[in-house]
C-alpha positions in Angstrom: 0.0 0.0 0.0 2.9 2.6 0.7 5.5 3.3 -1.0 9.4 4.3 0.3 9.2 7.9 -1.4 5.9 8.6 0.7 6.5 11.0 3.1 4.5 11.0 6.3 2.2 13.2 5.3 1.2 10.8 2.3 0.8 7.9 4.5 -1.4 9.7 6.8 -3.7 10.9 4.3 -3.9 7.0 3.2 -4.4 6.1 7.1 -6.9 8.7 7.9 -9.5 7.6 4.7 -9.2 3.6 5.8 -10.1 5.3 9.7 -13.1 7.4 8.3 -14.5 4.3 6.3 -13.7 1.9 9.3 -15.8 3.5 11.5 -12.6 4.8 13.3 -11.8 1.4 14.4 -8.2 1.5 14.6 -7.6 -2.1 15.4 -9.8 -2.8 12.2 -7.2 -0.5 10.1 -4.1 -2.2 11.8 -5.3 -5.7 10.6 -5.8 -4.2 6.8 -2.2 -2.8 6.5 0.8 -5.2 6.2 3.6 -5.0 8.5 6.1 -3.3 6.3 3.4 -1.0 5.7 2.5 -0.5 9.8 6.9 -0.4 10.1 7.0 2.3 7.6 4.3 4.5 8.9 5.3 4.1 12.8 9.1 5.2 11.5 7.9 8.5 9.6 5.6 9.6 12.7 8.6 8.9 15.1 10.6 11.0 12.6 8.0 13.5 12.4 7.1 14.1 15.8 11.0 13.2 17.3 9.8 10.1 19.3 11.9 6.8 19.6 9.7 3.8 18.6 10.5 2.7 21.8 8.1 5.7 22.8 5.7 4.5 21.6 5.4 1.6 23.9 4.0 4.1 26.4 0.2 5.5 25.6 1.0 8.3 27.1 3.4 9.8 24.4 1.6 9.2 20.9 -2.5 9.0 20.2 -4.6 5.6 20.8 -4.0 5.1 17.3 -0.3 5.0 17.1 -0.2 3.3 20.0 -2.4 0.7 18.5 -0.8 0.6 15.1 2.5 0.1 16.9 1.0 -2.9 18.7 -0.1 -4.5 15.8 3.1 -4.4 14.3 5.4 -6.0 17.4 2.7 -8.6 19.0 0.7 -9.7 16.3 
């Protein structure tokens, strides 16, 4: 689905339209992206906001979303 010149921004776009149709149901969009695809989004929005992925572990520091996403892509 994405694409190594797509910057963040691109991906997000792509992100936020499965969300809308999905009913917002983040674990829903997680299940429909592959893992390079979850890896490659998770690395531009700890590159865009200056997180570590290890961050991201913590719900505290990045939405539900992310932190879902993230999920997703190291235990399932």
């Amino acid at each position: 689905m994405f694409e190594e010149h797509m910057t963040y921004e691109d991906m997000d776009r792509v992100i936020r339209k499965l969300e809308g149709e999905n009913d917002f149901d983040f674990h829903k969009v997680a299940r429909m992206l592959s893992k390079s695809d979850l890896k490659m989004y998770i690395k531009a929005y700890c590159e865009k906001f200056k997180l570590e992925e290890s961050d991201l572990s913590n719900n505290k520091k990045a939405p539900e979303s992310i932190f879902i996403y993230w999920t997703y892509l190291y235990k399932y």
